[in-house]
PyMOL Python script that loads the backbone (N, CA, C, O; Angstrom):
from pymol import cmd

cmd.read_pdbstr("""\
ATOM      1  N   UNK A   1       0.843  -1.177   0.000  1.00  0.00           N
ATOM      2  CA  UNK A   1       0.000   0.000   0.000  1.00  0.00           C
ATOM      3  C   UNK A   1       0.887   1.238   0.000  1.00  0.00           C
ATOM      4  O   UNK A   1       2.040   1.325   0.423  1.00  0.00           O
ATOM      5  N   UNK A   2      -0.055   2.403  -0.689  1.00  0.00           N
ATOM      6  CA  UNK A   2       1.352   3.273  -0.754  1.00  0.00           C
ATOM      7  C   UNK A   2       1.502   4.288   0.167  1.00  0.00           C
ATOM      8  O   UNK A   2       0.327   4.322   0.532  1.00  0.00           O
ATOM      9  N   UNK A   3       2.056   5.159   0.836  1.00  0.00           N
ATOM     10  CA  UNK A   3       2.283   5.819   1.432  1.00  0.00           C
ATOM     11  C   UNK A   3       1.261   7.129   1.150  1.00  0.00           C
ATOM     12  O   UNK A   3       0.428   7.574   1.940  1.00  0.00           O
ATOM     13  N   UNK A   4       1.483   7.485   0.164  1.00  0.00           N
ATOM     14  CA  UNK A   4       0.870   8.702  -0.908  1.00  0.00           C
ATOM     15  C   UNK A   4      -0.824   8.528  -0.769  1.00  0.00           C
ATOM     16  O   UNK A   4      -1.253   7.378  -0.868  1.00  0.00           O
ATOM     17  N   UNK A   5      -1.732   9.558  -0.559  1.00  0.00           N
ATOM     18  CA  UNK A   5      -2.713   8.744  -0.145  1.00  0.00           C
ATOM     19  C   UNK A   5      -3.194   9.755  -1.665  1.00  0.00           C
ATOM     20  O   UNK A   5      -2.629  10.706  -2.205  1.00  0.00           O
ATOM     21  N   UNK A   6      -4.860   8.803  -2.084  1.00  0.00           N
ATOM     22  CA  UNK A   6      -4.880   8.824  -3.386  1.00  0.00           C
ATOM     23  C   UNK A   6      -5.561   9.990  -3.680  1.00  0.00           C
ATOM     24  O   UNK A   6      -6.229  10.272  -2.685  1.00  0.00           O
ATOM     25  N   UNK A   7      -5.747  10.938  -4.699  1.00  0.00           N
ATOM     26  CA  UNK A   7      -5.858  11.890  -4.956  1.00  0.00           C
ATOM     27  C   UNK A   7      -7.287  12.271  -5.000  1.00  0.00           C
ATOM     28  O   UNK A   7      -7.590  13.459  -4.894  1.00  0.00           O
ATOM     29  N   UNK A   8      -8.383  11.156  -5.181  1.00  0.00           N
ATOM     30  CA  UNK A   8      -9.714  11.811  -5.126  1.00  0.00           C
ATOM     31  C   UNK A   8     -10.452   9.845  -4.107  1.00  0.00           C
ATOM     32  O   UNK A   8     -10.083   8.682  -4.277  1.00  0.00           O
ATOM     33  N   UNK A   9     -11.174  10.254  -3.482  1.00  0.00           N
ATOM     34  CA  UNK A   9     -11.750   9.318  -2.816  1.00  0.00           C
ATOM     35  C   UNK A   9     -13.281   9.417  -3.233  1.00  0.00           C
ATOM     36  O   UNK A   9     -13.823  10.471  -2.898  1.00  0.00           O
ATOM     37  N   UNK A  10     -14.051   8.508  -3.898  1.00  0.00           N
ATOM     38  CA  UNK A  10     -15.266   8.055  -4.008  1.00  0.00           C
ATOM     39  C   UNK A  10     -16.161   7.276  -3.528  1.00  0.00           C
ATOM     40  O   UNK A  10     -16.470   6.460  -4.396  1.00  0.00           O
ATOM     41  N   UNK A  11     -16.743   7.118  -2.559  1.00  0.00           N
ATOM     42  CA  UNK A  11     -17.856   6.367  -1.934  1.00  0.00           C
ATOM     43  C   UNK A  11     -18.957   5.921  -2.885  1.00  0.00           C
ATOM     44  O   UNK A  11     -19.829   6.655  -3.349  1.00  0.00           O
ATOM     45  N   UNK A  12     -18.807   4.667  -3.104  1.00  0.00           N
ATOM     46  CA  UNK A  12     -20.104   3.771  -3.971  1.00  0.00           C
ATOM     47  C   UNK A  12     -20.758   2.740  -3.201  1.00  0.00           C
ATOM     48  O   UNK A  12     -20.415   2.246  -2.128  1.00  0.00           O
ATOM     49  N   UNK A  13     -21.841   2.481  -3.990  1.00  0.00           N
ATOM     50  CA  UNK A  13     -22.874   1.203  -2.873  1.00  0.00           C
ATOM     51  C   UNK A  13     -23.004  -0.097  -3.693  1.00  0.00           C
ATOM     52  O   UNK A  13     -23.885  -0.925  -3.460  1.00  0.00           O
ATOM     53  N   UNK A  14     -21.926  -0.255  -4.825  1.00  0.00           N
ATOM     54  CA  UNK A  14     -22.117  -1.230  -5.737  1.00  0.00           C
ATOM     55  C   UNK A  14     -20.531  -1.686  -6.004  1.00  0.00           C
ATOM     56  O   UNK A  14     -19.779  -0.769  -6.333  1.00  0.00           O
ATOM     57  N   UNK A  15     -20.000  -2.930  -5.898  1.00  0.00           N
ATOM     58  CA  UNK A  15     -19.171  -3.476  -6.268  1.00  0.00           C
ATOM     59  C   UNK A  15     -18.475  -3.493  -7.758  1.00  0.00           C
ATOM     60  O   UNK A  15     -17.412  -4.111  -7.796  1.00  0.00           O
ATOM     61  N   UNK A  16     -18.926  -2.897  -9.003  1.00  0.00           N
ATOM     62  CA  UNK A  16     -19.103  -2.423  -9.966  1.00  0.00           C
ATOM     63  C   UNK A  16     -18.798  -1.325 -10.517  1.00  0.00           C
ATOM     64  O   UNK A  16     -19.811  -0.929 -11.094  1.00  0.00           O
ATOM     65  N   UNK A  17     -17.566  -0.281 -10.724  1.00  0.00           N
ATOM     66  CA  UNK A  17     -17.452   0.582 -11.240  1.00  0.00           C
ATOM     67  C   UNK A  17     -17.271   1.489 -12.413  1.00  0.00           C
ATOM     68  O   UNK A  17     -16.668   0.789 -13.226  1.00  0.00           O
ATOM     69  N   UNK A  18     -17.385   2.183 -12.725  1.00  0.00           N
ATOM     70  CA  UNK A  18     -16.930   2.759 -14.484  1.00  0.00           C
ATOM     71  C   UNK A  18     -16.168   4.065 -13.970  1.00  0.00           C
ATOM     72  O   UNK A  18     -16.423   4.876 -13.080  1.00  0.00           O
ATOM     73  N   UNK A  19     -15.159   3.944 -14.865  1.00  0.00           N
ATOM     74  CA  UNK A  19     -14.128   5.124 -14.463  1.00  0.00           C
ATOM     75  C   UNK A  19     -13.469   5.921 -16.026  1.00  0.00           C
ATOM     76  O   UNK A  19     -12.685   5.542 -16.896  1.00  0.00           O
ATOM     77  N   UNK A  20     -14.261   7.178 -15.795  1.00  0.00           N
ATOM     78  CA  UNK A  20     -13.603   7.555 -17.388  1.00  0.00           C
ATOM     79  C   UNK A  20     -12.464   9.311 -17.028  1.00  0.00           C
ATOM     80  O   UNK A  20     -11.928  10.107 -17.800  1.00  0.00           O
ATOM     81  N   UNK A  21     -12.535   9.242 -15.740  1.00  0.00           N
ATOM     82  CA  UNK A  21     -11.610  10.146 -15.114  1.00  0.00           C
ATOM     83  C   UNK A  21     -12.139  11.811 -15.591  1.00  0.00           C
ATOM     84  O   UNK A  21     -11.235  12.634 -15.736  1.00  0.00           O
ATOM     85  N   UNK A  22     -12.971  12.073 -15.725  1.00  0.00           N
ATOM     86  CA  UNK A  22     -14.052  13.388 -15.532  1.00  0.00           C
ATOM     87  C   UNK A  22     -14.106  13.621 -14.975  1.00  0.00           C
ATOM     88  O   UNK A  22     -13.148  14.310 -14.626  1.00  0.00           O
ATOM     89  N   UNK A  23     -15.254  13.467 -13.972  1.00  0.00           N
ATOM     90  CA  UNK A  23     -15.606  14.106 -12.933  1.00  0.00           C
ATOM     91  C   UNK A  23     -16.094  15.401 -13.137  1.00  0.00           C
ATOM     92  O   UNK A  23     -17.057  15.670 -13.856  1.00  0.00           O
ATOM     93  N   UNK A  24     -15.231  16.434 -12.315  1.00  0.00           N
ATOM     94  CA  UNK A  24     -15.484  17.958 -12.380  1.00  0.00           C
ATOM     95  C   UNK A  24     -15.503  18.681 -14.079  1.00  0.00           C
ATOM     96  O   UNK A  24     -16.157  19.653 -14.459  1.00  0.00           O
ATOM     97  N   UNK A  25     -14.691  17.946 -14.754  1.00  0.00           N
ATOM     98  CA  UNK A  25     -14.283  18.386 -15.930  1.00  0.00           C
ATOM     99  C   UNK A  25     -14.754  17.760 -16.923  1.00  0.00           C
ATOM    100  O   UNK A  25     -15.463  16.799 -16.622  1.00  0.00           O
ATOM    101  N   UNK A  26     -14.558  18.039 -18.397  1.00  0.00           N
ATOM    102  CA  UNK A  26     -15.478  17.761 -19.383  1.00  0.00           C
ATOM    103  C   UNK A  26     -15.215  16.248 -19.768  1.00  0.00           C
ATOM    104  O   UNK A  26     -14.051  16.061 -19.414  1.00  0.00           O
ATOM    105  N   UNK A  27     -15.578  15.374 -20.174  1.00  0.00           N
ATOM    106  CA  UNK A  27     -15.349  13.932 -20.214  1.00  0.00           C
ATOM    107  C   UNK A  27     -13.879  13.902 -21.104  1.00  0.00           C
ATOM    108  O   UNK A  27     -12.730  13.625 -20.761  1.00  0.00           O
ATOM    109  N   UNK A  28     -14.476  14.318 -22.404  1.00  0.00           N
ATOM    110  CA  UNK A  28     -13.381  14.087 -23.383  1.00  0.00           C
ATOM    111  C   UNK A  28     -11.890  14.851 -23.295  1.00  0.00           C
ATOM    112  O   UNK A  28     -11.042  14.995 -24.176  1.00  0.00           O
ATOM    113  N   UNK A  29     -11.897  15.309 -21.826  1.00  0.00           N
ATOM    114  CA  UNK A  29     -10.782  15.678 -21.012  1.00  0.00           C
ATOM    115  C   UNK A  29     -10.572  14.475 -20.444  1.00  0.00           C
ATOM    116  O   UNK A  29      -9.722  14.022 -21.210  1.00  0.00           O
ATOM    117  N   UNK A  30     -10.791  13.498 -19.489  1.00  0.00           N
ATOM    118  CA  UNK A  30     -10.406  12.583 -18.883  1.00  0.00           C
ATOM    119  C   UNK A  30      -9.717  11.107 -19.950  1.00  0.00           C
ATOM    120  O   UNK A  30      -9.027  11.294 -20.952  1.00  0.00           O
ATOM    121  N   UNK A  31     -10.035  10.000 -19.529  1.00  0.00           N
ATOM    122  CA  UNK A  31      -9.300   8.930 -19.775  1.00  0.00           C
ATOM    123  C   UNK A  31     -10.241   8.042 -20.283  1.00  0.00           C
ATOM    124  O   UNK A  31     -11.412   8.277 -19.985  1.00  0.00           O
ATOM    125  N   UNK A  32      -9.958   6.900 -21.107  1.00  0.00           N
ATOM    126  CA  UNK A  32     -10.545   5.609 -21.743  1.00  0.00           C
ATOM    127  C   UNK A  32     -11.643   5.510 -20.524  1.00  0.00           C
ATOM    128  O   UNK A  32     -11.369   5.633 -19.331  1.00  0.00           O
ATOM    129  N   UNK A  33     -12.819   5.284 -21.027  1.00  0.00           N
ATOM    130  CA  UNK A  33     -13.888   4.671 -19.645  1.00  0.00           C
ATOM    131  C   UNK A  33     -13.036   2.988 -18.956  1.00  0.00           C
ATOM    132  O   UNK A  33     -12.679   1.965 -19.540  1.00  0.00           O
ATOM    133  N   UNK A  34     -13.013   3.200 -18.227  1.00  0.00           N
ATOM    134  CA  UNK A  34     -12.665   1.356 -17.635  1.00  0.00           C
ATOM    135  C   UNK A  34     -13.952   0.914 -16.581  1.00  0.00           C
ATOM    136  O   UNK A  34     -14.648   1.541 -15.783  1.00  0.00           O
ATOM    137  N   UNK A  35     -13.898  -0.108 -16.899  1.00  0.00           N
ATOM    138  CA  UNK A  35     -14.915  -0.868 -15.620  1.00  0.00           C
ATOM    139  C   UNK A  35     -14.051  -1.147 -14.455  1.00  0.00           C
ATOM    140  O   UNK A  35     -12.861  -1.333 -14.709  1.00  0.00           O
ATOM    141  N   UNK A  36     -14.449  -1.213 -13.174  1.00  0.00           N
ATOM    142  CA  UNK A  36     -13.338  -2.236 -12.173  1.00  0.00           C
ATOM    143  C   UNK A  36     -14.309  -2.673 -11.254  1.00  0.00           C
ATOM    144  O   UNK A  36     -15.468  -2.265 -11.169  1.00  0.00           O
ATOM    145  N   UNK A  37     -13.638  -3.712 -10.431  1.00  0.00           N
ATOM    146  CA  UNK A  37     -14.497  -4.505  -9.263  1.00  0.00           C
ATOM    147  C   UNK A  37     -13.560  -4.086  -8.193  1.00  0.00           C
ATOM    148  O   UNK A  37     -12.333  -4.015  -8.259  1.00  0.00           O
ATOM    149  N   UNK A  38     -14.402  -3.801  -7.125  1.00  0.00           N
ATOM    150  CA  UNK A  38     -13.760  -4.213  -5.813  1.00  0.00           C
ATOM    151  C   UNK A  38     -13.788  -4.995  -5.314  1.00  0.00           C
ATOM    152  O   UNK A  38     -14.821  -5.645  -5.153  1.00  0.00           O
ATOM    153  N   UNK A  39     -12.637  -5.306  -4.823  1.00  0.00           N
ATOM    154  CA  UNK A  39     -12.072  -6.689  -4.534  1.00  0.00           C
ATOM    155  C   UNK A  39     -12.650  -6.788  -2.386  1.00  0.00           C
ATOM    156  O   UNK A  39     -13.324  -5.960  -1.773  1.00  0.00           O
ATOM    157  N   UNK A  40     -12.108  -7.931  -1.920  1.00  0.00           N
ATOM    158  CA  UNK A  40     -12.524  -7.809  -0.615  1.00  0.00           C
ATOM    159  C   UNK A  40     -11.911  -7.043   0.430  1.00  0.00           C
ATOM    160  O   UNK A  40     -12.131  -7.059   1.641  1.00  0.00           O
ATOM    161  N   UNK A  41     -10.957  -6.246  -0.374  1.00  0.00           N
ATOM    162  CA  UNK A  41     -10.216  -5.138   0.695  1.00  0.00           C
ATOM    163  C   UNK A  41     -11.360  -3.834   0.809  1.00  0.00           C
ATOM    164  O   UNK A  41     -11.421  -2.779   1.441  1.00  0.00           O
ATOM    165  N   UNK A  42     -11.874  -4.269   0.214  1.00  0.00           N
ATOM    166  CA  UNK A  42     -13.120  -3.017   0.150  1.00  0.00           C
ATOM    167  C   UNK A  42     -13.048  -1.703  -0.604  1.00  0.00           C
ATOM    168  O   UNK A  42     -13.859  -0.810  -0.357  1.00  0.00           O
ATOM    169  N   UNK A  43     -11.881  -1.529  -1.726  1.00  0.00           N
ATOM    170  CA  UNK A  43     -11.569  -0.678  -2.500  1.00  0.00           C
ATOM    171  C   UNK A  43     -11.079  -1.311  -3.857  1.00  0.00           C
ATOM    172  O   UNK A  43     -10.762  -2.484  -4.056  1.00  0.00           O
ATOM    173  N   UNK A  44     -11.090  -0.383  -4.637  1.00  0.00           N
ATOM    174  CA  UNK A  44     -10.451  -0.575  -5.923  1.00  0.00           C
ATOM    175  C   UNK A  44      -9.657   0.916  -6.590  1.00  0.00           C
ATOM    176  O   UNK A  44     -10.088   2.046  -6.356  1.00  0.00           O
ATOM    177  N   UNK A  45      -8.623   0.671  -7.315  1.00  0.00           N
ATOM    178  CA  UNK A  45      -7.732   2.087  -7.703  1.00  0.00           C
ATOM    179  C   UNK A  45      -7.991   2.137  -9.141  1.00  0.00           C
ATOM    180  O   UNK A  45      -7.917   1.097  -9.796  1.00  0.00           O
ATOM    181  N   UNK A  46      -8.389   3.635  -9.881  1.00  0.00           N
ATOM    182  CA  UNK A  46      -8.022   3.664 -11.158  1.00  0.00           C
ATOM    183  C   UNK A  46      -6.636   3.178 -11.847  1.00  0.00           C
ATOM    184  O   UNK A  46      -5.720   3.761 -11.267  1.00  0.00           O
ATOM    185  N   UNK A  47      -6.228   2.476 -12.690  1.00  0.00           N
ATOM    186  CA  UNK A  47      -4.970   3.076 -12.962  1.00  0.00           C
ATOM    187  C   UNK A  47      -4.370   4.127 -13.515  1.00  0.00           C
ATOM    188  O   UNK A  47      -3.236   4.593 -13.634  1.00  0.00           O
ATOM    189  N   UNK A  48      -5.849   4.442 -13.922  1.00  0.00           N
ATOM    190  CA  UNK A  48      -5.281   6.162 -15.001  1.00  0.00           C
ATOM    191  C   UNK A  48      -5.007   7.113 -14.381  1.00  0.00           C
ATOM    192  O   UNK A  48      -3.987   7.802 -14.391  1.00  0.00           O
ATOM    193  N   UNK A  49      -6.444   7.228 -13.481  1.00  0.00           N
ATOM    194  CA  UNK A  49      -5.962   8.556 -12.565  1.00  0.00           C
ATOM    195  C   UNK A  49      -5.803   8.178 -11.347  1.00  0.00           C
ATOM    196  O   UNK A  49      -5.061   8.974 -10.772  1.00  0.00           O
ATOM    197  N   UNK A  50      -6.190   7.235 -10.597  1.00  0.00           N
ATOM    198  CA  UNK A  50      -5.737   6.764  -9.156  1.00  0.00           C
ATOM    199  C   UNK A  50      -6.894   7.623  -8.449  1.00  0.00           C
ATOM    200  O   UNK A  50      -6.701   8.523  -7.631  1.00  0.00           O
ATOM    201  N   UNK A  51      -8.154   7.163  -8.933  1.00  0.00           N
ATOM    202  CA  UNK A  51      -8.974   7.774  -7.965  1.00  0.00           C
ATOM    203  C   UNK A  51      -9.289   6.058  -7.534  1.00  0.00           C
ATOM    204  O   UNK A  51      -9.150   4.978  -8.108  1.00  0.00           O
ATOM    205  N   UNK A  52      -9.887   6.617  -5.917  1.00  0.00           N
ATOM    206  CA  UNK A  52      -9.890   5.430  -5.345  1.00  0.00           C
ATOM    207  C   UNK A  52     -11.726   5.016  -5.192  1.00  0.00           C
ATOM    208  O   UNK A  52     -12.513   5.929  -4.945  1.00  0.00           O
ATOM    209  N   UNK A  53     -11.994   4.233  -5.290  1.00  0.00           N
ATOM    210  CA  UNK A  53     -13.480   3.941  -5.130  1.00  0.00           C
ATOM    211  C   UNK A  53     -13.896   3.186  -4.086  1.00  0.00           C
ATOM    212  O   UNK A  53     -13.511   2.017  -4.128  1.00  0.00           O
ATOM    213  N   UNK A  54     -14.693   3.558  -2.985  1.00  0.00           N
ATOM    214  CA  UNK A  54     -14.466   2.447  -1.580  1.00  0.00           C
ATOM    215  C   UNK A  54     -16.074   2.253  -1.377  1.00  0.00           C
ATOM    216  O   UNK A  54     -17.027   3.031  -1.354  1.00  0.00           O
ATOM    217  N   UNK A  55     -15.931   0.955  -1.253  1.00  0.00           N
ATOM    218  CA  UNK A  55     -17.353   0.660  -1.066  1.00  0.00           C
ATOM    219  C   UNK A  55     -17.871   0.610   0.274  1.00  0.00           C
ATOM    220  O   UNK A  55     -17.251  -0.061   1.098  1.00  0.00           O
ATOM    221  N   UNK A  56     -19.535   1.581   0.816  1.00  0.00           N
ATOM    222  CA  UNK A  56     -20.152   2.304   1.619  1.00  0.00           C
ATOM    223  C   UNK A  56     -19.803   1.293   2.527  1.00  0.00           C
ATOM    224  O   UNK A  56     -19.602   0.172   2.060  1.00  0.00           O
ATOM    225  N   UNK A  57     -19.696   1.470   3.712  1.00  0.00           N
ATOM    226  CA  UNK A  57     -20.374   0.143   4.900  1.00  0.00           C
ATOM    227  C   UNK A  57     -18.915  -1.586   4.794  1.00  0.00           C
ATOM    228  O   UNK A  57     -18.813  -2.560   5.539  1.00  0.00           O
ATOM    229  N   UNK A  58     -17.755  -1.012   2.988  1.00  0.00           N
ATOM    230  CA  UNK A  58     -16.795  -2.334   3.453  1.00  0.00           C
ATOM    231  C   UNK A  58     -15.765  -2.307   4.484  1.00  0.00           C
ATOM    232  O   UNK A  58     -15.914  -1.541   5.436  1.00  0.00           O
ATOM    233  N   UNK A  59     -14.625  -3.137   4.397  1.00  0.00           N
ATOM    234  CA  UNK A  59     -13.699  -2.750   5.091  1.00  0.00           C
ATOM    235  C   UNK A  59     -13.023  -1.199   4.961  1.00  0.00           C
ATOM    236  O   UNK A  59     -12.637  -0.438   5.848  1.00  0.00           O
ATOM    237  N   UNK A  60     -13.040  -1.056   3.560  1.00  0.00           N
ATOM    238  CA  UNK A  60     -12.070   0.084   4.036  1.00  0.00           C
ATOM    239  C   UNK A  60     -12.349   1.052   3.610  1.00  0.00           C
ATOM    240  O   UNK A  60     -11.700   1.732   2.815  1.00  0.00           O
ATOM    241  N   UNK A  61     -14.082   1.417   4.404  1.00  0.00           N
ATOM    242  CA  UNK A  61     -15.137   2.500   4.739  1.00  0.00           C
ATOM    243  C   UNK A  61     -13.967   3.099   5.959  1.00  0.00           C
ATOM    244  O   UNK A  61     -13.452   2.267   6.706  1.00  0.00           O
ATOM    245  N   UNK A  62     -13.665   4.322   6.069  1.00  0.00           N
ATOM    246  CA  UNK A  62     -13.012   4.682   7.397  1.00  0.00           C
ATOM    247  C   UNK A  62     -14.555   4.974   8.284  1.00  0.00           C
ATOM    248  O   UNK A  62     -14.743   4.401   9.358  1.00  0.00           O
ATOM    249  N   UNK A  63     -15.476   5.813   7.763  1.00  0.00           N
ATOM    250  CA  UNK A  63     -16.406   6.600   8.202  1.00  0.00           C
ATOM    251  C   UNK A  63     -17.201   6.034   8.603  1.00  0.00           C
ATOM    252  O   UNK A  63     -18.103   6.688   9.126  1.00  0.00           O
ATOM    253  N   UNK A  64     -17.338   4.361   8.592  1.00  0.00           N
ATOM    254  CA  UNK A  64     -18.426   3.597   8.892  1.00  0.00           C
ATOM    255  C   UNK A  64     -18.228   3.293  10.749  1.00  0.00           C
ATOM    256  O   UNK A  64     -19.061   2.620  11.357  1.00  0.00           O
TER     257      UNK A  64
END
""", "prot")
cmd.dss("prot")
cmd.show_as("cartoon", "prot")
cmd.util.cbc("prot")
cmd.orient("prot")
């Protein structure tokens, strides 16, 4: 795990993600759409942009 903590944190309620690295900004600014799963650590990382996606209520909910 890295030291560096990740640059945008997302809270989802579905194991299932799509990541096309937008967000605030216009799409066809961001990155290839990717799908990802979270795994049972209770997160998953973009590789494009390293936003992190943590699922509500898993392990590695801090806020729960």
């Amino acid at each position: 795990m890295s030291t560096i903590p990740p640059p945008e944190i997302i809270k989802v309620n579905t194991l299932r993600v799509a990541c096309d690295g937008a967000g605030d900004i216009e799409p066809s600014l961001g990155h290839p759409r990717v799908y990802l799963h979270i795994d049972d650590d209770g997160y998953v990382e973009c590789g494009y942009c390293d936003r992190r996606f943590v699922l509500e209520g898993g392990p590695a909910d801090t806020d729960s």
